[in-house]
C-alpha positions in Angstrom: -83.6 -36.8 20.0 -83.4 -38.0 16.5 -80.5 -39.6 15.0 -80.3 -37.0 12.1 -80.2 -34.0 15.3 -77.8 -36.1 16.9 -75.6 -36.7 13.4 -76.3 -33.0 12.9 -74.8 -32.3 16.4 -72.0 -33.9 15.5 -71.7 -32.5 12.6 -71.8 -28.9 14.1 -69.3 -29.7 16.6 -66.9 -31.6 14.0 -67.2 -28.0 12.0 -66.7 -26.1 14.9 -63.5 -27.7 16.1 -62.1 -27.7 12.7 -62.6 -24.3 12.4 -60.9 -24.0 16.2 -57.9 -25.9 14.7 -57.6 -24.5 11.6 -58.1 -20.3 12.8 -55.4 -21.9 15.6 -52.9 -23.2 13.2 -53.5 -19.6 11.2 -52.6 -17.9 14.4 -49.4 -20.1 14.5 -48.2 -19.9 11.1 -49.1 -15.8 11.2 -46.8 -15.8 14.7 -43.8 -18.0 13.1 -43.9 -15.5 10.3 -43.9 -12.2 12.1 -41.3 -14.3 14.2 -39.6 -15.0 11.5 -39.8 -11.8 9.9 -38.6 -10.2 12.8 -35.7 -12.7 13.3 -34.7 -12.1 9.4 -35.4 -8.1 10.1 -32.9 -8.5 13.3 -29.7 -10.4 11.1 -30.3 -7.7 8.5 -30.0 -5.4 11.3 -27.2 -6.8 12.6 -25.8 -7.3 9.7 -26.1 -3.9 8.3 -24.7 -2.3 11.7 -21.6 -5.0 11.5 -20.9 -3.4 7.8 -21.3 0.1 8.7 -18.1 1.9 9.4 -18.0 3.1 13.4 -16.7 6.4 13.9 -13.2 7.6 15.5 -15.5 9.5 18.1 -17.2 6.0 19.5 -13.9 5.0 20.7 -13.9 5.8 24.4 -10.9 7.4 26.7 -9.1 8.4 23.0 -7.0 11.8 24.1 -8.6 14.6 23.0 -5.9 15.8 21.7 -6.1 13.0 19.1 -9.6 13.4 18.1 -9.1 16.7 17.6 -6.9 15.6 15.0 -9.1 13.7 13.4 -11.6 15.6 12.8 -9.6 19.5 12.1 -6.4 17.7 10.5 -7.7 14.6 8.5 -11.1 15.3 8.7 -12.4 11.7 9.2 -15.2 10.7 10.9 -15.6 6.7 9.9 -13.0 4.2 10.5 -11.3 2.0 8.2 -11.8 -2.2 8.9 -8.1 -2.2 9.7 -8.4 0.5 12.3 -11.5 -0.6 13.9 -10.7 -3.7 14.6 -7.1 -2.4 16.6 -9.1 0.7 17.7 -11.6 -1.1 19.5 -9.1 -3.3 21.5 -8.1 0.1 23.3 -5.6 0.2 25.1 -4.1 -2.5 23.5 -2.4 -4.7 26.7 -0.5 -7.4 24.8 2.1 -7.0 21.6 0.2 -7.4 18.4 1.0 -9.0 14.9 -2.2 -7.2 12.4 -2.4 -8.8 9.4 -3.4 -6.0 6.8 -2.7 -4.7 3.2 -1.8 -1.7 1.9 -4.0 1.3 1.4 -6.3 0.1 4.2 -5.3 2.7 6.6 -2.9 0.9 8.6 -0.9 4.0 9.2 -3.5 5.6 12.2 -4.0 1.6 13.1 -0.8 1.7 14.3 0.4 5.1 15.1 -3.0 6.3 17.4 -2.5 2.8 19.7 1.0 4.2 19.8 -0.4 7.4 21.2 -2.5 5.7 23.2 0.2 3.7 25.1 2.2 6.4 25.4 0.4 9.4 26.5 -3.7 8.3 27.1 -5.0 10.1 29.8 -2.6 13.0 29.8 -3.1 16.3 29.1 -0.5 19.0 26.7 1.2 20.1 30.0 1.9 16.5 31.3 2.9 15.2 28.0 5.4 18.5 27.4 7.4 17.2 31.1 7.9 13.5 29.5 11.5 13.0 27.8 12.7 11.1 25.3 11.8 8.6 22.6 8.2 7.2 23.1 8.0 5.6 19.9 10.0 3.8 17.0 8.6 2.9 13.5 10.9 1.1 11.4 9.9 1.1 7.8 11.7 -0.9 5.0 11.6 1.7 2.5 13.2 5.9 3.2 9.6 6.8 0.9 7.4 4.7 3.2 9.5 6.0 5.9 8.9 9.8 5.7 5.2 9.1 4.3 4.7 7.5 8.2 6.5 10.7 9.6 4.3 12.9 7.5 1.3 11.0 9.6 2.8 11.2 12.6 3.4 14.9 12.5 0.0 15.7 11.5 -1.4 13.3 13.8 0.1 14.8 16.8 -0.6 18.6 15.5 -1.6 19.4 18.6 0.7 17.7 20.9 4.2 19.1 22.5 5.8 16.4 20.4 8.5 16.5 17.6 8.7 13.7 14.7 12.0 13.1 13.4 13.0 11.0 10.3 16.2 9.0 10.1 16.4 7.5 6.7 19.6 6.9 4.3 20.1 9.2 1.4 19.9 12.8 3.8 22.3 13.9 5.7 23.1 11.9 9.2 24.8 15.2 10.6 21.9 17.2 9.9 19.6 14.4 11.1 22.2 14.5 14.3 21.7 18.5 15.1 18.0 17.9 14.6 18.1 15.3 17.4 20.7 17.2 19.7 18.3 20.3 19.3 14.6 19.0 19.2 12.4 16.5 21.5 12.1 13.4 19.9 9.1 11.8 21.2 8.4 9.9 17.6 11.4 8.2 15.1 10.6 6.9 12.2 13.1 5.2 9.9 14.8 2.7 8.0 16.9 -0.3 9.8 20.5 0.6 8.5 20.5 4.2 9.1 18.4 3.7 13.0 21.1 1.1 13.9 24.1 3.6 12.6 22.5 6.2 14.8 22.0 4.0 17.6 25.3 2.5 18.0 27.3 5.9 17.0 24.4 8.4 18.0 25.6 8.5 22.1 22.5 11.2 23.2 20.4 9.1 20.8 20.8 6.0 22.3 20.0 7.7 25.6 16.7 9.0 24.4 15.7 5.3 22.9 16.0 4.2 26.9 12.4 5.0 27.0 10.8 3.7 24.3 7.4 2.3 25.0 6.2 1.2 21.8 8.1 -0.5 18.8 6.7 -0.7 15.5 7.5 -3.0 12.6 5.6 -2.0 9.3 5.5 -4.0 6.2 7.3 -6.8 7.9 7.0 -8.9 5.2 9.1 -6.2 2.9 11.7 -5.7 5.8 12.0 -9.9 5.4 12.1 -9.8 2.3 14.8 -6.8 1.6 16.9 -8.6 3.5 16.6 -6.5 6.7 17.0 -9.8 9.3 20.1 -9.1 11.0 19.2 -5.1 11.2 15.4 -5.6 13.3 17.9 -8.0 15.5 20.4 -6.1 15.8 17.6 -3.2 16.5 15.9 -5.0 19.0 18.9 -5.4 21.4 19.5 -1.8 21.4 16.0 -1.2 23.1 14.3 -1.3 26.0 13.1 -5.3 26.0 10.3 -4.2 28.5 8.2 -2.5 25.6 5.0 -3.3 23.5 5.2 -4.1 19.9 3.0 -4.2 17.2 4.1 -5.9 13.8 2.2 -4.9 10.7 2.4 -7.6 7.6 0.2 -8.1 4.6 1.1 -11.8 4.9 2.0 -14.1 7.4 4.5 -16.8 6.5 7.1 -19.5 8.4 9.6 -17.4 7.7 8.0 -14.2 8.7 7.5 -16.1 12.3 10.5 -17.7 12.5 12.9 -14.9 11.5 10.5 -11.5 12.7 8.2 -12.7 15.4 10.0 -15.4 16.7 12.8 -12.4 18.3 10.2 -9.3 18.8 6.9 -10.7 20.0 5.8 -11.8 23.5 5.0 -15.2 23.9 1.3 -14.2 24.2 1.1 -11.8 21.9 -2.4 -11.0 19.6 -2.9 -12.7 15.8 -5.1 -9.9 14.5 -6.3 -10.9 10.4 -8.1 -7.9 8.7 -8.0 -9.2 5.5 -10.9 -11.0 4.4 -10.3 -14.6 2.9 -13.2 -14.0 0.8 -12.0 -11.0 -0.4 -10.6 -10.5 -4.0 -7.1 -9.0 -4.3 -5.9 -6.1 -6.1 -3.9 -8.7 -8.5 -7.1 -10.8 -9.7 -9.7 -7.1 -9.4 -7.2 -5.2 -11.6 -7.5 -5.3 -15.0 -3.9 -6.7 -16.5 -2.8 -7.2 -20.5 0.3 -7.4 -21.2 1.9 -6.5 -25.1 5.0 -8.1 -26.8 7.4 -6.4 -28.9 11.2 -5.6 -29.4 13.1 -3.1 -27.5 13.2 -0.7 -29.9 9.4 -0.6 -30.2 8.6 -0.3 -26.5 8.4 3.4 -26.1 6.5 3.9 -29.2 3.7 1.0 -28.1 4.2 2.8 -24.3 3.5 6.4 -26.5 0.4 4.7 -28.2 -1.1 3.1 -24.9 -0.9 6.9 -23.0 -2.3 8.2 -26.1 -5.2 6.5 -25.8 -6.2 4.1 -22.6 -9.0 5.4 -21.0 -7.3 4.8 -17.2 -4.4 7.1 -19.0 -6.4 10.2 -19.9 -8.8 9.9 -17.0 -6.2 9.7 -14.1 -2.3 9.0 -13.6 0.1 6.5 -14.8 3.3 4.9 -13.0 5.6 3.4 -15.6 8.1 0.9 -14.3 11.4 0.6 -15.7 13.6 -1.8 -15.0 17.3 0.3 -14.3 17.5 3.7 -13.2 19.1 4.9 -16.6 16.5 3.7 -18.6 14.3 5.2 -16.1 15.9 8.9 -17.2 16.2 7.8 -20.5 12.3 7.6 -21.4 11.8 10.5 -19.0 13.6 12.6 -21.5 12.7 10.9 -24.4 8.6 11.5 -23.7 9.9 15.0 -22.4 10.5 15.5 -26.0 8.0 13.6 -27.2 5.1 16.0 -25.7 6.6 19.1 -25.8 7.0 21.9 -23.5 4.2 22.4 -22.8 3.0 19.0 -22.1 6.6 18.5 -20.1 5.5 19.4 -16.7 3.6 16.6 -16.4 6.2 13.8 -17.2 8.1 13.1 -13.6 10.8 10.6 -12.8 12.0 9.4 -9.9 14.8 7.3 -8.8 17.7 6.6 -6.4 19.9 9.1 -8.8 18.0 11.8 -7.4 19.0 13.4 -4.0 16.7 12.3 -1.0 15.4 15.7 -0.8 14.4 16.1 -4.7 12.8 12.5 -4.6 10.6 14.0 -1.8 9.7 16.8 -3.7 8.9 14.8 -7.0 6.8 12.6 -5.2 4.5 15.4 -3.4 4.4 16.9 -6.6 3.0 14.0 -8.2 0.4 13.0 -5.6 -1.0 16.0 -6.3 -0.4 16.0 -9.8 -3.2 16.1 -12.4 -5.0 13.3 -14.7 -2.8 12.4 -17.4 0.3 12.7 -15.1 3.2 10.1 -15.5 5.8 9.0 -13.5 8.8 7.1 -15.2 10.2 5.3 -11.5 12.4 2.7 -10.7 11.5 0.5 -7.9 12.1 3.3 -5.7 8.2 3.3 -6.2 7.0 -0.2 -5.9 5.5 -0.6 -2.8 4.1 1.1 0.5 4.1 4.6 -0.8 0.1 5.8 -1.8 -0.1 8.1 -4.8 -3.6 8.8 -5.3 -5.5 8.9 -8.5 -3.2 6.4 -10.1 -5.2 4.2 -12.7 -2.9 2.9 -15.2 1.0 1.1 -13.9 2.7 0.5 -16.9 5.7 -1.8 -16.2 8.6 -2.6 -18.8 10.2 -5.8 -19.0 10.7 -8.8 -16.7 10.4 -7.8 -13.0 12.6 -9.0 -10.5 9.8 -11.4 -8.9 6.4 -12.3 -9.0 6.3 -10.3 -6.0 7.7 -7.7 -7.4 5.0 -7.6 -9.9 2.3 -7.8 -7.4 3.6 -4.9 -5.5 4.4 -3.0 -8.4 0.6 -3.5 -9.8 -0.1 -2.7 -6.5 0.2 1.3 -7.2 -3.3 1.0 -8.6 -6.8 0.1 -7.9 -6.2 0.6 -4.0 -8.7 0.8 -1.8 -11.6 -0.5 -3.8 -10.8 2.0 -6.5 -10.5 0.8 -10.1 -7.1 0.8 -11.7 -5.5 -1.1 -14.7 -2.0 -2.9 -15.2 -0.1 -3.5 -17.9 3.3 -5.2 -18.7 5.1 -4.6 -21.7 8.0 -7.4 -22.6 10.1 -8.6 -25.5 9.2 -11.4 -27.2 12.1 -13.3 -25.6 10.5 -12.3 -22.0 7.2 -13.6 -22.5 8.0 -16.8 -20.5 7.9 -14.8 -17.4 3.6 -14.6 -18.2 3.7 -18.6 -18.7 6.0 -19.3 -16.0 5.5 -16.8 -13.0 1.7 -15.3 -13.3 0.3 -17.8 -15.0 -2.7 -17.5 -12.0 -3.3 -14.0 -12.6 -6.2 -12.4 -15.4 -3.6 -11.0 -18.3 -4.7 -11.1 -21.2 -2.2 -10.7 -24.6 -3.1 -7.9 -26.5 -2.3 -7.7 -30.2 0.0 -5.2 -31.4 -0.5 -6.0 -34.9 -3.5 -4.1 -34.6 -1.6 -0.6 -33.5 1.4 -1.2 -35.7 0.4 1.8 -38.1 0.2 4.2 -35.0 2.9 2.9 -33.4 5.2 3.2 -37.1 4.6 6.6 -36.7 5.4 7.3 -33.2 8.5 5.4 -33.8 9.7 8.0 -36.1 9.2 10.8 -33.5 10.2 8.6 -31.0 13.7 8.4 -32.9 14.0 12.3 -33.4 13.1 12.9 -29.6 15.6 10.7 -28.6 18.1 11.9 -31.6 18.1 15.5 -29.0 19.6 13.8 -26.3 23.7 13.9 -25.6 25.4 10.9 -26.8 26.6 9.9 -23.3 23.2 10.1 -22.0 22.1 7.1 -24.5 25.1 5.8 -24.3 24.9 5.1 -19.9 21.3 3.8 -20.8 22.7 1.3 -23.1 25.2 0.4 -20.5 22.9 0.0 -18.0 21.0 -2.1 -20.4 23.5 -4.9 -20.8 23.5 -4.9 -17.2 19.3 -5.5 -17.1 20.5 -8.1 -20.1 22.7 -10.3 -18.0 20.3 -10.2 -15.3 18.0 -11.8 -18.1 20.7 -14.5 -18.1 19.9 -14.7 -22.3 21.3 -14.7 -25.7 22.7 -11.3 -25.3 24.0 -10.6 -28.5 20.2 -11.4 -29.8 19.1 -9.0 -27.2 21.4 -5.9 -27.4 21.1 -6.1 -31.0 17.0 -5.1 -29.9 18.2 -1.8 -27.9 18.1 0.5 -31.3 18.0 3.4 -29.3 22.2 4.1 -29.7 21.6 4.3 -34.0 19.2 7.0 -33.5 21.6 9.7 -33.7 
């Protein structure tokens, strides 16, 4: 054999084992990718199935009686994040504190565990032999209150049970014969009037022997509101052998120390639903606020209605910061849109009779686009009107806070909405000083002055219509808004205008 056979040999071999290690390492790289591939095709898998909603009818043992609710009542078929994530923990077996916001659905997160505890497993006849009260809801607010009882009720549509209401601002015999007369399997109310009824309420107190579940919405509010002493004094009239579930959009020191601390277990559940990553309705919404005297206010308010987009396209709220101004530019705009416009101008505050505040405020969530509402902070937070896009809020709120929830009326769920804050030029500090981290942006009314001259002057006439004394309480209750302000008051009053209208 020649050396060149032997070299060629080689040579051959050489080839042949590259090619071996190179169609090899092919075969590698081609597995790694379709492994790869596969493994970035199974977290987009799971990724998608973690951000699809699950359905109300893939929780298993819920009572029928429930799911057929659900789907005939409320017609839902996919769950909110709030519920899924109590819904799935079925049947709940510690207390609970669920972190979640409003206008997440945190009504059927709480009230179908509720259910659950109560009655799973039982049928209409075996439910109908229980007696007395399964389940309290304290609320902080009477409109959050009966907005909860409105759930309940529908929720157990087809259920022997009977909701009841006990709120301030209706009658507490008439809320005493409905007792005496009806089961009542679900209360709902606010802290004062539930303690009244439990300490003087003798049959009442009786039926609260069997409560099973407690439940403490908007915790934060009740804190806040002042409501300490009530939830205490609450929770030594009932059973302590119960389960509780506490409902917050935040959890704070104070909310542990003065809420949890008294009326959760030791062991109870942290459950957070809100997403850290997730924007809030005060930095998604869009916020400007204007500047200009009292006397100009309603005219620039006029102008803004006139011709915002979120105004003509949906509802408004308008905030006002005493309940006679609140019937004061209720009338005024009244008069300023004419009959025939009228019936969609609605005002609501604690003036009104529980039953006509009810009434106003089904009226309105059903109301059409272009709709206002002139409220006082009867409205601010908890209660859902849909197809709100614009809150409109005059002078300085009360708090930050109070501005958050307030703004809060709008761009719930995901839906867009607007805010904007109207001030005199004295309360501008409050933008500087208390929401300096939030998106408003100052708009110029120098550039509307020419409309806003001209709705002045009807402005002036509408309000010249009004009785004397009607003007004259919102002045009153003007001064008081002033001396809150804690400034130069003869500066400010001098700013009213309205009273030399006539």
């Amino acid at each position: 054999m020649t050396v060149f056979s032997t070299f060629g040999k080689q040579r051959t071999l050489t080839s042949a084992i590259y090619q071996y290690r190179a169609a090899k390492s092919a075969f590698h790289t081609s597995v790694k990718a379709a492994t790869a591939t596969a493994d970035v095709a199974e977290v987009i898998d799971a990724a998608i199935a973690q951000d699809t909603p699950k359905n109300f009818d893939d929780i298993k043992h819920l009572n029928p009686l429930t799911q057929q609710a659900l789907d005939k009542v409320f017609k839902y078929k996919a769950m909110s994040k709030v519920q899924e994530a109590v819904l799935e923990r079925l049947p709940l077996e510690r207390d609970m504190f669920v972190k979640a916001k409003t206008g997440t659905g945190k009504t059927l997160a709480f009230l179908i565990p509720a259910l659950e505890s109560s009655f799973g497993g039982q049928d209409f006849k075996d439910i109908k032999k229980s007696v007395g009260t399964s389940i309290l809801i304290v609320s902080p607010t009477r409109e959050l209150a009966q907005q909860i009882a409105e759930e309940a009720r529908k929720l157990t549509k087809f259920y022997p049970c009977k909701v009841h209401c006990l709120v301030g601002g209706e009658p507490k015999r008439q809320q005493m014969r409905n007792l005496d007369r009806d089961r009542a399997d679900i209360v709902v109310g606010t802290p004062g009037r539930l303690i009244d009824m439990l300490r003087s309420v003798r049959h009442f107190k009786r039926s609260c022997e069997s409560i099973q579940t407690l439940i403490l919405d908007e915790a934060d509010q009740l804190l806040d509101m002042g409501f300490k002493d009530e939830i205490q004094d609450i929770l030594r009239e009932i059973p302590e052998k119960r389960q509780t579930l506490l409902f917050s959009a935040t959890l704070t020191p104070q909310i542990r120390q003065n809420i949890v601390q008294f009326a959760l277990s030791e062991d109870h559940e942290v459950l957070d639903t809100v997403d850290p990553n997730e924007i809030n309705t005060n930095l998604q919404v869009r916020q400007d606020y204007y500047v200009a005297p009292f006397a100009d206010q309603a005219a620039v308010i006029s102008n803004i209605i006139a011709n915002r987009d979120a105004a003509l396209e949906g509802k408004t709220m308008i905030f006002l910061p005493t309940t006679r101004m609140t019937e004061m530019y209720a009338e005024v705009f009244r008069e300023l849109l004419g009959p025939k416009r009228a019936k969609d101008i609605y005002e609501l505050h604690s003036k009104k009779t529980q039953s006509k505040r009810n009434r106003i405020s089904e009226l309105f969530r059903s109301a059409r686009p272009g709709s206002v509402l002139f409220t006082s902070d009867v409205s601010a937070r908890g209660v859902d009107y849909p197809g709100v896009k614009l809150v409109i809020q005059v002078g300085v709120p009360s708090s930050r806070e109070q501005y958050i929830h307030r703004l809060g009326r709008t761009g719930r769920a995901g839906k867009e909405g607007e805010g904007i804050i109207v001030l005199a030029p004295f309360e501008e500090a409050f933008v500087r000083n208390e929401v300096a981290d939030l998106p408003l942006v100052k708009q110029d009314t120098k550039s509307m002055l020419a409309d806003v001259d001209d709705a002045r002057e009807i402005i002036h006439e509408a309000a010249a219509k009004l009785p004397e004394s009607f003007i004259n309480d919102a002045y009153m209750s003007f001064l008081g808004y002033c001396k809150f302000l804690e400034n130069n008051m003869v500066v400010i009053v001098n700013q009213f205008g309205w009273t030399r209208y006539s």
